[in-house]
Backbone as CSV, one residue per row, in Angstrom:
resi,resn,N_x,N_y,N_z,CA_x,CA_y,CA_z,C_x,C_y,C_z
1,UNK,0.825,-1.192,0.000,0.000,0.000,0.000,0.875,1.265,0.000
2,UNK,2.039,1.170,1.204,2.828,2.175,0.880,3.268,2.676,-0.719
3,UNK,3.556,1.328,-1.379,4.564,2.025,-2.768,3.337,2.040,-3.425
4,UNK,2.598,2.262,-3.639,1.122,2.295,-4.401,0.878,4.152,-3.948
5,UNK,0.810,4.242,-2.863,0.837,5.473,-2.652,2.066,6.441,-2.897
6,UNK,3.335,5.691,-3.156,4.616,6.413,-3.417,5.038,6.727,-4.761
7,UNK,4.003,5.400,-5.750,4.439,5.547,-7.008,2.654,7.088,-7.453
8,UNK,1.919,6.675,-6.933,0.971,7.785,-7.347,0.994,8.820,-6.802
9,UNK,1.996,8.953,-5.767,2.227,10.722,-5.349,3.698,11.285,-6.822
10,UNK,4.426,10.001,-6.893,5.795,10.207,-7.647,4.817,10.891,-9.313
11,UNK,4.199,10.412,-9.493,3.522,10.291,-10.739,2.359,11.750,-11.190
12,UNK,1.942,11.454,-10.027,1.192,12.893,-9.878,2.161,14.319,-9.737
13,UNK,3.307,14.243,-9.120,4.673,15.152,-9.134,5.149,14.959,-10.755
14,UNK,5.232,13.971,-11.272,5.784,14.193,-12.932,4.878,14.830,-13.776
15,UNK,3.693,14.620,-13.696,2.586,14.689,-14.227,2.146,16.769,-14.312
16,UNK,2.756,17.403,-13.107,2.440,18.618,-13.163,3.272,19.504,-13.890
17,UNK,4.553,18.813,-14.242,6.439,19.264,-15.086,6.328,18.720,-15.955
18,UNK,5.787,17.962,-16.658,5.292,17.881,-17.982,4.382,19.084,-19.171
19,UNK,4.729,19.778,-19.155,4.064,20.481,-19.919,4.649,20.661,-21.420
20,UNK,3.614,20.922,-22.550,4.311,20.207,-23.821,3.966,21.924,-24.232
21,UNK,4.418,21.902,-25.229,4.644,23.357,-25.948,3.912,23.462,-27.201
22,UNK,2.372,23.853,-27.429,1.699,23.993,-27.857,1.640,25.010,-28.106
23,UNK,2.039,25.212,-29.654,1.252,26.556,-30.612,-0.044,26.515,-31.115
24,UNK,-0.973,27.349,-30.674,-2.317,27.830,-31.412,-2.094,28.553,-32.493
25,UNK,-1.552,28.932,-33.234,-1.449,29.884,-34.260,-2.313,29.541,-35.567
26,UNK,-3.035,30.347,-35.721,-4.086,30.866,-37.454,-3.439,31.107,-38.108
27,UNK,-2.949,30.643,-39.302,-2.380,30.497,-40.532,-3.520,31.054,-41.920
28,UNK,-2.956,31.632,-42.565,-4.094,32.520,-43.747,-4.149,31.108,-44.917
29,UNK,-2.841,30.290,-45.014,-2.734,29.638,-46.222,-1.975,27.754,-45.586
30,UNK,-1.959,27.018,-46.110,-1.055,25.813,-45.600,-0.042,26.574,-46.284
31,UNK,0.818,27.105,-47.307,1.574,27.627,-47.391,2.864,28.534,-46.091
32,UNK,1.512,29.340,-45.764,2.491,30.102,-44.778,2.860,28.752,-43.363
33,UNK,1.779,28.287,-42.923,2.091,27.048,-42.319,3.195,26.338,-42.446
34,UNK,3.350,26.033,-43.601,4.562,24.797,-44.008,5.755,26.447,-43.843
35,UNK,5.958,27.339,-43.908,6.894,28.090,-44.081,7.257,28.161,-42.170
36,UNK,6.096,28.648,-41.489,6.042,29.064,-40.128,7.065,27.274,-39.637
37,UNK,6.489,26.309,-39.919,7.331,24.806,-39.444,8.975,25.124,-40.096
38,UNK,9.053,25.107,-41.274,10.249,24.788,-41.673,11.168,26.043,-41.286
39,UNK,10.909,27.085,-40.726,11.635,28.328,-39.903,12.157,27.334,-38.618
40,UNK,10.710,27.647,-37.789,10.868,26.911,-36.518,11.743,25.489,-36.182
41,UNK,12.233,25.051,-37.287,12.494,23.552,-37.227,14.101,23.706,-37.644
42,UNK,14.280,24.671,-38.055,15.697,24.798,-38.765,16.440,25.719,-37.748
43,UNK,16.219,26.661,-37.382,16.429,27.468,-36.205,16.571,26.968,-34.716
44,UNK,17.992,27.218,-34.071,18.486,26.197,-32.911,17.862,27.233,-31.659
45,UNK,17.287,26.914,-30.930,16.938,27.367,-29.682,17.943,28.356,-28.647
46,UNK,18.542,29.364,-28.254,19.349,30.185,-28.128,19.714,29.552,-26.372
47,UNK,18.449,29.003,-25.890,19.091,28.705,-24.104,19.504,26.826,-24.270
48,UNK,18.936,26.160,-25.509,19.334,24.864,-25.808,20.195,24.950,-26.087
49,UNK,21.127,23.460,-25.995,22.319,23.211,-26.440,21.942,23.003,-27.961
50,UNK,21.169,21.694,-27.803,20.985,21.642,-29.507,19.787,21.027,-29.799
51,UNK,18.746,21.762,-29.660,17.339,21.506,-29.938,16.770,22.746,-30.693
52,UNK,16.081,22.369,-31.476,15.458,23.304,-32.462,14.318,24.407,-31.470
53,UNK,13.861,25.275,-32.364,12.921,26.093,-31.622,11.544,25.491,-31.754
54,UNK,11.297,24.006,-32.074,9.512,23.859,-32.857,10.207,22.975,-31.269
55,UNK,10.998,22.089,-31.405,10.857,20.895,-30.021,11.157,21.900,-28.650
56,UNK,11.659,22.337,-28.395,11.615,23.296,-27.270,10.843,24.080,-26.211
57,UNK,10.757,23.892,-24.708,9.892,24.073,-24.356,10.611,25.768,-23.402
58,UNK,11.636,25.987,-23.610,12.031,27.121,-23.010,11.357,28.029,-23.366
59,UNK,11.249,29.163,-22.315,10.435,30.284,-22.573,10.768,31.390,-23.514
60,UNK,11.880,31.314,-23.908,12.672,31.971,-24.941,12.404,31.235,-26.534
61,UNK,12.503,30.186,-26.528,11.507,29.482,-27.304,10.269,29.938,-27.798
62,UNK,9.570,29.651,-26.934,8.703,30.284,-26.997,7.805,31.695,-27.568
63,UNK,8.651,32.991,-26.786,9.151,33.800,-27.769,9.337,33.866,-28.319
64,UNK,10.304,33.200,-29.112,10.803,33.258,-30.429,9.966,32.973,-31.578
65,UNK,8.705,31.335,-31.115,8.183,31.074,-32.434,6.858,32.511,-32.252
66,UNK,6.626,32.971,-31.260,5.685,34.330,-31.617,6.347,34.846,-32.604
67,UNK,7.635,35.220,-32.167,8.047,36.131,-32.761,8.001,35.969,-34.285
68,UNK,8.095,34.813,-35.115,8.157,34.327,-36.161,7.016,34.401,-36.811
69,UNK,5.688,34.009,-36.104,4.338,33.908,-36.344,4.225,35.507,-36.924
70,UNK,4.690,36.598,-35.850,4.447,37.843,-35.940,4.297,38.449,-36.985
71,UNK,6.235,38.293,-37.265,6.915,38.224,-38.468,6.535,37.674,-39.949
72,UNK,5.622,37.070,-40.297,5.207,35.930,-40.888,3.950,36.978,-41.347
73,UNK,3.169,36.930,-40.326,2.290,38.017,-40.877,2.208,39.397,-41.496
74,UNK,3.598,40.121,-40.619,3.424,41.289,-41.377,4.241,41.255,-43.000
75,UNK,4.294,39.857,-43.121,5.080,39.684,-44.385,6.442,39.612,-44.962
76,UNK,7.407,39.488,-44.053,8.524,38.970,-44.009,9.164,38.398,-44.646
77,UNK,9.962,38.154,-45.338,10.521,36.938,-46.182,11.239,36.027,-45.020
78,UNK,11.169,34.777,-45.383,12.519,33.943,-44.631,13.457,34.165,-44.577
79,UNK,14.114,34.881,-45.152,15.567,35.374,-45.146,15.440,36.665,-43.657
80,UNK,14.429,37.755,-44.435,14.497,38.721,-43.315,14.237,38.127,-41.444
81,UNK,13.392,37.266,-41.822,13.302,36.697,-40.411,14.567,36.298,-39.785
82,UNK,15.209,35.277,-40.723,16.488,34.494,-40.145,17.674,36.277,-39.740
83,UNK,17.581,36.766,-41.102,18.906,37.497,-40.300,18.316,38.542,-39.344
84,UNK,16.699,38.630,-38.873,16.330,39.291,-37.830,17.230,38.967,-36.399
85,UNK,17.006,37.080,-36.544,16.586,36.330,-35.676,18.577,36.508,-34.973
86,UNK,19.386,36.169,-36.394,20.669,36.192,-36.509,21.058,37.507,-36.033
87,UNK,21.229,38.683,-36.182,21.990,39.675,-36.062,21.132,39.901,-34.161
88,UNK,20.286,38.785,-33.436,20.055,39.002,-32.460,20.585,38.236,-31.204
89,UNK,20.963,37.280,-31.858,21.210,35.966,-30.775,22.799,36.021,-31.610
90,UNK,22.923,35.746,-32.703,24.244,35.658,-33.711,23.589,34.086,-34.292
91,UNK,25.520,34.153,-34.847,25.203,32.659,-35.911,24.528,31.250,-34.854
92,UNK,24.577,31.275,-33.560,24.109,30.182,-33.173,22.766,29.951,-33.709
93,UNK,22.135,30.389,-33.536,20.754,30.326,-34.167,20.512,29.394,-35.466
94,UNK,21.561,29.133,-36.194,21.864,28.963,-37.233,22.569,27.147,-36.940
95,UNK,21.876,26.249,-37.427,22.191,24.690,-37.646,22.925,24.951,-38.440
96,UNK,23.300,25.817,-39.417,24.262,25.840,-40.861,25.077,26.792,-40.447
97,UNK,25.841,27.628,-39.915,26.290,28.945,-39.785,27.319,29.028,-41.178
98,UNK,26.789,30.441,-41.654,27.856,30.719,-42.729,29.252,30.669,-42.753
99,UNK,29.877,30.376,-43.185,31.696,30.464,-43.454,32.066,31.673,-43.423
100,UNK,32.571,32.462,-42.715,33.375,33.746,-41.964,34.562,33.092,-41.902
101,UNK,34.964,34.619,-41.553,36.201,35.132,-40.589,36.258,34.150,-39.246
102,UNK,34.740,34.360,-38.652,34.740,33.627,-37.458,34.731,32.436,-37.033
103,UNK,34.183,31.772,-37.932,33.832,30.189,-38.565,34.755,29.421,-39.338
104,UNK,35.553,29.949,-39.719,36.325,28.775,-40.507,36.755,27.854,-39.667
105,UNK,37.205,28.032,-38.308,37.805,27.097,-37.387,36.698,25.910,-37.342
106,UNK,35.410,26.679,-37.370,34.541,25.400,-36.843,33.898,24.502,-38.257
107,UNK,34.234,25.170,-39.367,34.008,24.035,-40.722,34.891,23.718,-41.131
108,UNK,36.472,24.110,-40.489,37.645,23.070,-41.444,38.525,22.706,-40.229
109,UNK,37.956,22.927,-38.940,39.060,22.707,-37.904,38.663,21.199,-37.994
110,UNK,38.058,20.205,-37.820,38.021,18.666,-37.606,38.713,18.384,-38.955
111,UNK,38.160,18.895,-40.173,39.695,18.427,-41.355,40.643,18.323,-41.195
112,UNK,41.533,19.789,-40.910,42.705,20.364,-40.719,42.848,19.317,-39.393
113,UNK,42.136,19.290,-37.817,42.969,17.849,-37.278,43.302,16.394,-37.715
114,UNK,42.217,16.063,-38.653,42.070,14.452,-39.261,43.804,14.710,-40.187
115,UNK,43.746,15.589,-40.812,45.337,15.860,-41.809,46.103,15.723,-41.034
116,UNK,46.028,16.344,-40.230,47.348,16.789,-39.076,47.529,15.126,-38.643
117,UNK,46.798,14.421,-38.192,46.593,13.513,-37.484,47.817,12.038,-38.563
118,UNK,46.796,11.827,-39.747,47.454,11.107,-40.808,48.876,11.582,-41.159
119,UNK,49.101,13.284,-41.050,50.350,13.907,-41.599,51.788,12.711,-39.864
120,UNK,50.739,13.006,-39.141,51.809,12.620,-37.753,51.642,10.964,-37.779
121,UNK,50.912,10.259,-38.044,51.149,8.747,-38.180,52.351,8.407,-39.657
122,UNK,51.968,9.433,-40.773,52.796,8.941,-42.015,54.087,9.187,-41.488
123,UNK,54.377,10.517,-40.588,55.861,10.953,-40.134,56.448,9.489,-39.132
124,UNK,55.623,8.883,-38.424,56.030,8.230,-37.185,56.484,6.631,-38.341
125,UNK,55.748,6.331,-39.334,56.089,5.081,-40.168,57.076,5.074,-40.790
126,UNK,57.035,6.519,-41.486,58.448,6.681,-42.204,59.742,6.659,-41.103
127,UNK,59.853,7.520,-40.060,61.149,6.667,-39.210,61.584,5.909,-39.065
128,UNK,60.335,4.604,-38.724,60.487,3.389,-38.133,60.622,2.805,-39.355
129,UNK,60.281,3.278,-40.685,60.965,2.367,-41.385,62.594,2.676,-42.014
130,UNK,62.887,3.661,-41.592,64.072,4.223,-41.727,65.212,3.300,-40.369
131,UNK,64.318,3.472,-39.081,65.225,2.820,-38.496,65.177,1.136,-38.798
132,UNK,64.314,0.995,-39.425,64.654,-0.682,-40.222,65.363,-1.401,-40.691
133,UNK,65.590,-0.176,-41.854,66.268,-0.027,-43.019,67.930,0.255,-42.748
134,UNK,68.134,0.798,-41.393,69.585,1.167,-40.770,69.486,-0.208,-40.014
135,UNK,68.737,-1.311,-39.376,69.216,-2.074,-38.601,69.412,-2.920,-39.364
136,UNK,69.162,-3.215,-40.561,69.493,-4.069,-41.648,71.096,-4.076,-42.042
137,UNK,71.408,-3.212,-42.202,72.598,-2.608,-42.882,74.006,-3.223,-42.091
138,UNK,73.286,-2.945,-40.506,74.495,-3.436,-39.629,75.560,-2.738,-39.247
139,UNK,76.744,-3.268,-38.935,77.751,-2.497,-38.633,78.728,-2.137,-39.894
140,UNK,79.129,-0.698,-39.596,79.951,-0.346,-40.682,81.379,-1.362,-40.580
141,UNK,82.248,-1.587,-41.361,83.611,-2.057,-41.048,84.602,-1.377,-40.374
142,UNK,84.506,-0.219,-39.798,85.218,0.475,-38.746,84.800,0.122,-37.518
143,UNK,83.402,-0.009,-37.487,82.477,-0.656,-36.266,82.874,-1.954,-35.980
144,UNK,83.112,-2.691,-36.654,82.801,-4.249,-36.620,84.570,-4.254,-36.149
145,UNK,85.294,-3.545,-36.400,86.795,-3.342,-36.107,86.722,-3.396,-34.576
146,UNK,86.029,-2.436,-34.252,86.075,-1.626,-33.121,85.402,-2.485,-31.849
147,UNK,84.722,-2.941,-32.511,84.095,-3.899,-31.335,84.395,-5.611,-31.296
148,UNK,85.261,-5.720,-32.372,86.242,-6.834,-32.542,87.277,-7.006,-30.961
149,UNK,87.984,-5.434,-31.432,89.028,-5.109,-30.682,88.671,-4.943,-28.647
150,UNK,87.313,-4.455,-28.842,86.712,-4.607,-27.398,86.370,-5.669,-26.833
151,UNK,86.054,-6.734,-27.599,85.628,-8.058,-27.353,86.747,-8.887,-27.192
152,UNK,88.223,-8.460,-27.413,89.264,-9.299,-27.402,90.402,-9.035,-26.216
153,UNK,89.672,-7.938,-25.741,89.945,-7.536,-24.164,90.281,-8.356,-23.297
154,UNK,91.223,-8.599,-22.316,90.771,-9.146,-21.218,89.972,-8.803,-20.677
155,UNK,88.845,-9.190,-19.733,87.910,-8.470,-18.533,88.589,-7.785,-17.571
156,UNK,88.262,-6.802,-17.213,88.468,-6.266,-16.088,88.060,-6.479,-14.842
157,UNK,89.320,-6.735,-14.066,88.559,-7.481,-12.797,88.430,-6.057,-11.358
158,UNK,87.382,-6.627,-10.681,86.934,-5.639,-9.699,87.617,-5.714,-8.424
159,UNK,87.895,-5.061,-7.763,89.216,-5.265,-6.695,88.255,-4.483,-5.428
160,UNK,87.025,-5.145,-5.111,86.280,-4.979,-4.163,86.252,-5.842,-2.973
């Protein structure tokens, strides 16, 4: 009886933090509709890490798809909306962000490491096959002299 009462107090507590994010919005055409979704859906949520503004239940969210609806009505193009939306929050807003000044790091920096990466494994093979290629070879004949002559030593004895 206890967990009967623990799971329907637990449940009734989830049940009130659930709230889903429902737009009412009047649309003149399915046109502007399908335009008002494919804004909202492409556009990253500014307090999310990485959730769009249509799945989002933040209150800024929120805002935002008014703001679009607004926008939408007084006739807007998609473009004007986005770089409304952009020159307010910046490129985050943006699932695609344009190629800048500011951006290049973040559309060619994982290249430029994957290169770097292959450039430092091809450097580390070529040594090792260099030092291969020298242990093959062996001793020079000055060497092979030299350690003839050390090997024909007496030992040295320790006077401990």
């Amino acid at each position: 009886m206890r967990r009967l009462c623990s799971a329907l107090l637990l449940g009734l507590a989830l049940l009130g933090t659930a709230q889903a994010a429902i737009d009412t919005y009047e649309f003149s055409s399915e046109a502007e509709r399908h335009r008002y979704r494919t804004l909202v859906e492409e556009l990253r949520c500014p307090k999310c890490q990485n959730q769009n503004i249509a799945d989002s239940d933040a209150p800024i969210a929120m805002d935002l798809r008014a703001q679009i609806y607004r926008m939408l009505n007084e006739g807007n193009s998609d473009a004007q909306i986005i770089d409304y939306l952009v020159s307010r929050y910046g490129d985050f807003v943006l699932y695609k962000p344009p190629v800048t000044a500011r951006t290049v790091l973040l559309w060619y920096g994982p290249a430029g490491l994957l290169v770097a990466g292959f450039g430092l494994v091809a450097v580390i093979l070529w040594r090792r096959r260099r030092q291969a290629k020298g242990a093959e070879h062996g001793l020079s004949a000055d060497e092979q002299q030299r350690l003839a002559a050390l090997l024909n030593q007496p030992p040295v004895e320790n006077k401990d």
